[in-house]
C-alpha positions as CSV (number, residue, x, y, z in Angstrom):
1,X,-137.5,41.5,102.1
2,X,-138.8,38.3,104.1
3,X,-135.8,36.7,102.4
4,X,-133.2,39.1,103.9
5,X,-135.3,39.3,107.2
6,X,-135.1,35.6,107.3
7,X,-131.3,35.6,106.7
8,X,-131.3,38.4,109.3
9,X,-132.5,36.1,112.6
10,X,-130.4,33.1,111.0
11,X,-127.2,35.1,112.4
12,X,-129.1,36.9,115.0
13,X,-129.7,33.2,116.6
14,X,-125.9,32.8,116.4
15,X,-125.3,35.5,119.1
16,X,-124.4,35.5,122.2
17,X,-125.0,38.6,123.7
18,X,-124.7,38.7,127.2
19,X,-125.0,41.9,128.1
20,X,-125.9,43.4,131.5
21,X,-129.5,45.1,132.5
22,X,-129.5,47.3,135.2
23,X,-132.4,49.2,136.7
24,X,-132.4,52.6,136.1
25,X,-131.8,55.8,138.5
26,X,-133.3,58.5,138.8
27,X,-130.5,61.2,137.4
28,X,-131.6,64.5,136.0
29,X,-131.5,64.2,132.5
30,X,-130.3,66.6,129.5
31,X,-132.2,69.1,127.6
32,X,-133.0,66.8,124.4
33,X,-134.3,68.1,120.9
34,X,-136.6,67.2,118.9
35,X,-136.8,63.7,116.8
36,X,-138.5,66.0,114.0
37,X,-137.8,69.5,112.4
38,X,-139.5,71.1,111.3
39,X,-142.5,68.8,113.9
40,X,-144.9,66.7,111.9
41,X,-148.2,65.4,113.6
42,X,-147.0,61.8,111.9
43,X,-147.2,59.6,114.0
44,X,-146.8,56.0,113.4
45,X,-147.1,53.3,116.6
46,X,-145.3,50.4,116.5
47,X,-142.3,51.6,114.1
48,X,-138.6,52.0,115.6
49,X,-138.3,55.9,115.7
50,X,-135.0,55.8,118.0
51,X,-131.7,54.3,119.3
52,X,-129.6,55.1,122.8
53,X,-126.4,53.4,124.0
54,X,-126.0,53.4,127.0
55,X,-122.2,52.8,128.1
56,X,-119.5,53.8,130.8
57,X,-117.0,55.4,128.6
58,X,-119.0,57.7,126.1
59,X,-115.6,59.1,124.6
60,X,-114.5,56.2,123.3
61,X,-117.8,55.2,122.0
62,X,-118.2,58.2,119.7
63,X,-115.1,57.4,118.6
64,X,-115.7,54.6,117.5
65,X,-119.0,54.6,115.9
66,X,-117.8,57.8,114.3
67,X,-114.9,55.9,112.3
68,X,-116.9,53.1,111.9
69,X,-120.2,54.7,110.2
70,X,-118.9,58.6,109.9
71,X,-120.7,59.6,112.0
72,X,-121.4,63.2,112.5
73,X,-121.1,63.9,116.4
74,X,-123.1,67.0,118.7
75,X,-123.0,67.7,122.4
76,X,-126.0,67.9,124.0
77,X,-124.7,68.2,127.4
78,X,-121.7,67.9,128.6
79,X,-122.6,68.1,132.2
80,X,-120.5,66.1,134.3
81,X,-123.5,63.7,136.1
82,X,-125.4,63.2,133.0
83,X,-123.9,63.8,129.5
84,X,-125.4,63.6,126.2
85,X,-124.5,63.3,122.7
86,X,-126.2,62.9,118.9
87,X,-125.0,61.2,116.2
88,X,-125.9,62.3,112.6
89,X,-126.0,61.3,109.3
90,X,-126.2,63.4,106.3
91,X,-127.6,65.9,108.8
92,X,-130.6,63.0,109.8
93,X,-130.1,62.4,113.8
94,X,-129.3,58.2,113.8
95,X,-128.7,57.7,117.5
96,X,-127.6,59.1,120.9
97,X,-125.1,58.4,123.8
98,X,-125.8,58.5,127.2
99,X,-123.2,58.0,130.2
100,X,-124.2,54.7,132.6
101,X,-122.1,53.3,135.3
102,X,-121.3,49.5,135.2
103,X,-123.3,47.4,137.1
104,X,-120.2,46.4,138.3
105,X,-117.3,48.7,139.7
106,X,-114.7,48.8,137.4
107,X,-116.3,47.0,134.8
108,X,-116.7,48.3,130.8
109,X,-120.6,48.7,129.5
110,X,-122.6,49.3,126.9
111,X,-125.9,48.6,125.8
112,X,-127.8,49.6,122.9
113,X,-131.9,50.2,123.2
114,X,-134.1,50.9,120.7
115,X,-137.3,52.9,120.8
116,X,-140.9,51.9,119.5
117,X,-143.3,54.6,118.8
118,X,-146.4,54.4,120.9
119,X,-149.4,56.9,121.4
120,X,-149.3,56.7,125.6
121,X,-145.8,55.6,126.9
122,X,-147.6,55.2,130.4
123,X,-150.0,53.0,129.7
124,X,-147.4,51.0,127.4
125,X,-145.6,50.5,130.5
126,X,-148.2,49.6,132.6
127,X,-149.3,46.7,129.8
128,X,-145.8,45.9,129.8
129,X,-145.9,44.8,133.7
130,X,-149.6,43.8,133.6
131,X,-147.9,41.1,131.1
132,X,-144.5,40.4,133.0
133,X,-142.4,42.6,131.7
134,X,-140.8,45.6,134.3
135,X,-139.7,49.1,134.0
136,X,-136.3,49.6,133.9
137,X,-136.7,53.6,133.2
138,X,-139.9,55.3,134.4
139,X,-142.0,57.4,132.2
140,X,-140.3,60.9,131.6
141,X,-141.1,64.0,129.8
142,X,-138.9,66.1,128.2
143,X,-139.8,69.3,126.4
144,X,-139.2,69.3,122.7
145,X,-138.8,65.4,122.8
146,X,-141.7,64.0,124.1
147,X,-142.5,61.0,126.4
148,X,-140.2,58.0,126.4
149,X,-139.4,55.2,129.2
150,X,-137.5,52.0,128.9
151,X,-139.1,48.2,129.9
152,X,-138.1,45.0,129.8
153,X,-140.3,42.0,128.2
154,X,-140.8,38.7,129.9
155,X,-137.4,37.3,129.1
156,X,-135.6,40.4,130.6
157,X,-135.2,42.0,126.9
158,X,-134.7,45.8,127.5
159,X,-136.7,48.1,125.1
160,X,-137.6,51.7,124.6
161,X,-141.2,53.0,124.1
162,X,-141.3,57.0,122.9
163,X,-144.6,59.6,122.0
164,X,-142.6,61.6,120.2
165,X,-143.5,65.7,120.5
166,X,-142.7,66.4,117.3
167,X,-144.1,63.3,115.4
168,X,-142.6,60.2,114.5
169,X,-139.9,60.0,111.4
170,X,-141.9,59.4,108.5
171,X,-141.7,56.1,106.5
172,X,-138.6,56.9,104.1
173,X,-135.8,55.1,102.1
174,X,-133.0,54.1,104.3
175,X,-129.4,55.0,103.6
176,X,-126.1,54.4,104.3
177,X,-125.0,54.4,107.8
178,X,-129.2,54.5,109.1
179,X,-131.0,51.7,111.2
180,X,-132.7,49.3,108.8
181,X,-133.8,46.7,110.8
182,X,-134.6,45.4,114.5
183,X,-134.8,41.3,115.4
184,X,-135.7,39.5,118.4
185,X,-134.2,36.3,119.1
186,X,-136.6,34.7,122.1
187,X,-136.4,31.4,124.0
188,X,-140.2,31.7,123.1
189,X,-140.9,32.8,120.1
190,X,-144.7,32.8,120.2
191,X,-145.0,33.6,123.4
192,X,-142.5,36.8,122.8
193,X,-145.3,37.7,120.0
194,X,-147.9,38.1,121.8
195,X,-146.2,40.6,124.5
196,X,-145.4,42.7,121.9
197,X,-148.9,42.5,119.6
198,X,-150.7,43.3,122.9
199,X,-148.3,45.9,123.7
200,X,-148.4,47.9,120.7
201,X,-150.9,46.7,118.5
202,X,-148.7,44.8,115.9
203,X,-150.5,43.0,113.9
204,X,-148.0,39.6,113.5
205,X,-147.7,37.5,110.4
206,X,-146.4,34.1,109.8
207,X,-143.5,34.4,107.1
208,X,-143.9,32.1,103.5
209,X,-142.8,28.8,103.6
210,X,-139.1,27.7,103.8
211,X,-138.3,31.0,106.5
212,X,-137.8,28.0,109.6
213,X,-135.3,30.6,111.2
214,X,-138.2,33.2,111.1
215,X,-141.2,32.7,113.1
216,X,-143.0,36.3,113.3
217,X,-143.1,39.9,111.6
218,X,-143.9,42.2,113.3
219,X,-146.3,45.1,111.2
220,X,-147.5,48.2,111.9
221,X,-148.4,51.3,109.6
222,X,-148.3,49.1,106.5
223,X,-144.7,48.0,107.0
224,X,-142.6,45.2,108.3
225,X,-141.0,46.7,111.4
226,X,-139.5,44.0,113.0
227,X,-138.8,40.2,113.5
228,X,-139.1,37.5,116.1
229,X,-136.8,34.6,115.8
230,X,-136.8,31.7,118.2
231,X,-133.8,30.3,119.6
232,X,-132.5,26.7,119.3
233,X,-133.5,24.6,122.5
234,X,-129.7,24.5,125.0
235,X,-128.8,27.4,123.0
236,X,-126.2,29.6,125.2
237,X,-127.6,33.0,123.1
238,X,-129.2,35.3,125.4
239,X,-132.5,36.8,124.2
240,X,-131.8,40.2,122.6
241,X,-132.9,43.0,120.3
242,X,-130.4,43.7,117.7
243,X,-130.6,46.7,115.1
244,X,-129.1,46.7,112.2
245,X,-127.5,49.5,110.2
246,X,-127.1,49.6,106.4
247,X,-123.9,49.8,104.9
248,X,-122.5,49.8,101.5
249,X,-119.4,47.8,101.3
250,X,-119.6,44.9,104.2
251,X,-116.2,43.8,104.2
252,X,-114.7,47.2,104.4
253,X,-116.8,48.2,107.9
254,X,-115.7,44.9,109.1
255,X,-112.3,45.9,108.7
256,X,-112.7,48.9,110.5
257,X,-114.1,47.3,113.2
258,X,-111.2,45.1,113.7
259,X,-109.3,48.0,113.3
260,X,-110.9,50.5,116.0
261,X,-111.1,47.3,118.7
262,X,-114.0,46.0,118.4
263,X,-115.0,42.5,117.6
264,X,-116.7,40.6,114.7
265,X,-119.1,38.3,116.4
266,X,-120.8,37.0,112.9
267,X,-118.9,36.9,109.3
268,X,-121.3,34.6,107.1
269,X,-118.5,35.1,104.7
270,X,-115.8,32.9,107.0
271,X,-118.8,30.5,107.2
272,X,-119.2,29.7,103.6
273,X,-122.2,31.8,103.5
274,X,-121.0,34.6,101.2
275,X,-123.9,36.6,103.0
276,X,-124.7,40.1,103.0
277,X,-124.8,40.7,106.7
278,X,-122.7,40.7,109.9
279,X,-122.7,41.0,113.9
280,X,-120.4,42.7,116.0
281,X,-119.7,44.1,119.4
282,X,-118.2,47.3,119.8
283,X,-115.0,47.7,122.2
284,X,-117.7,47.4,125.4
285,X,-119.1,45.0,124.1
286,X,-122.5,46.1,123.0
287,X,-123.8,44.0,119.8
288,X,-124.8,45.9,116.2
289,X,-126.0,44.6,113.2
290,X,-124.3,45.2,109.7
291,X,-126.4,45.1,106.6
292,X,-125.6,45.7,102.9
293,X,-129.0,46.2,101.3
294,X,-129.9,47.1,98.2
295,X,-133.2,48.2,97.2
296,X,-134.9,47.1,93.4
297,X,-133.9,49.5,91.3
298,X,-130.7,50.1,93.0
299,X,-130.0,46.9,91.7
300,X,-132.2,48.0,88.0
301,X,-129.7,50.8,88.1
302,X,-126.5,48.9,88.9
303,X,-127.1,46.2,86.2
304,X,-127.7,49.2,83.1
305,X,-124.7,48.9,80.9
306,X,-122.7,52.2,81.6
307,X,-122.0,54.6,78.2
């Protein structure tokens, strides 16, 4: 995996996401279920349990991500001040939609943030400003979902930390149109690290030699749950978290994309690269990931002769 992870940051690096962070509201927010049902008492800190975008035009959004991944879509609410959709997959919830204005009048936005599991989202937070980082969401709890808020880290990186009601997702293969991975490109890769081991409890390993793209993994649970990549020095790439999604066929998402109006930022194929991965921004212009993984004996399986 370090291999792919590796890869992974190479064309994370490459980005240039800048995307807008505003400070939160305070709106009333939507009845929301649960991450788990039937509820487990699993819980698992420091793993990625959730995703939200955030954007001013929620239609087309779930139109888009719906023709791009096939994506099952559910109201929530459909309140005018504050609605809220789900996006499934195979009948697993992937990610939800929330309205947010622009920060600017007139503008388009979107913004994906993704969630880390953590046993006390209050104190997370306060850790979170204690090491100078902000909160951009304060701590809320919401019956059958649990408590969640979303922060920033030192470099203004916006991130969502969740105690999930019904316990965390358990550990499981990934398929086809779920997140896989989350990466971190950081003007200060070390320094990025430590905010997050102290925030969390990761425990952060070095990866094997000849990963120079790659300077941390981020483990929790027994499991690689994320990486920290550092950026080139005059680099114009904002520091982000990107999450990836698994896909099948790369090339055929990517037309898609092109297709529905969005953009591809990253094609390691036009690059000579012949790569198994790829960025892109949707039509507001918030960045995904694209990765066609395939696990060991996936691969056993696909190399049997066939009768």
């Amino acid at each position: 995996m370090l291999r792919t992870v590796s890869t992974l940051l190479f064309a994370l690096l490459l980005l240039a996401a800048g995307v807008h962070v505003t400070r939160a509201s305070d709106p009333a927010l939507p009845p929301l279920p649960s991450l788990n049902d039937p509820a487990s008492d699993v819980q698992i800190p420091g793993k990625f349990i959730w995703a939200d975008l955030f954007t001013s035009d929620l239609e087309a959004e779930r139109r888009f991500y719906a023709t791009l991944f096939g994506w099952e879509w559910r109201w929530i609410s459909q309140h005018p001040e504050h609605p809220y959709g789900m996006f499934y997959n195979d009948e697993i919830a992937v990610a939800g939609i929330a309205h947010r204005d622009a920060p600017e009048q007139g503008a388009d936005y979107a913004r994906w943030v993704h969630y880390i599991s953590t046993p006390d989202v209050s104190e997370a937070a306060e850790r979170a400003v204690d090491r100078g980082g902000r909160i951009l969401l304060p701590r809320r709890s919401i019956a059958n979902r649990g408590d969640f808020a979303v922060l920033a880290d030192p470099e203004h990186v916006p991130f969502g930390v969740m105690h999930s009601s019904s316990g965390d997702p358990a550990d499981f293969r990934v398929g086809f149109g779920e997140w896989l991975w989350v990466g971190l490109a950081s003007r200060d890769a070390t320094a990025a690290a430590k905010f997050y081991e102290s925030l969390v409890g990761y425990r952060v390993h070095e990866p094997a030699d000849g990963f120079d793209v790659l300077e941390f993994v981020l483990a929790a649970g027994g499991h690689s749950r994320a990486g920290i990549g550092q950026l080139r020095e005059g680099s114009d790439s904002k520091p982000t978290w990107l999450g990836f999604v698994r896909v099948e066929k790369l090339e055929a998402i990517l037309e898609k994309v092109r297709a529905a109006g969005g953009e591809v930022l990253y094609d390691p194929e036009n690059d000579g690269n012949n790569g198994d991965l790829a960025i892109i921004a949707d039509p507001f212009g918030a960045p995904v990931g694209l990765m066609r993984w395939i696990y060991d004996d996936e691969d056993s399986a696909e190399q049997e002769p066939k009768s």
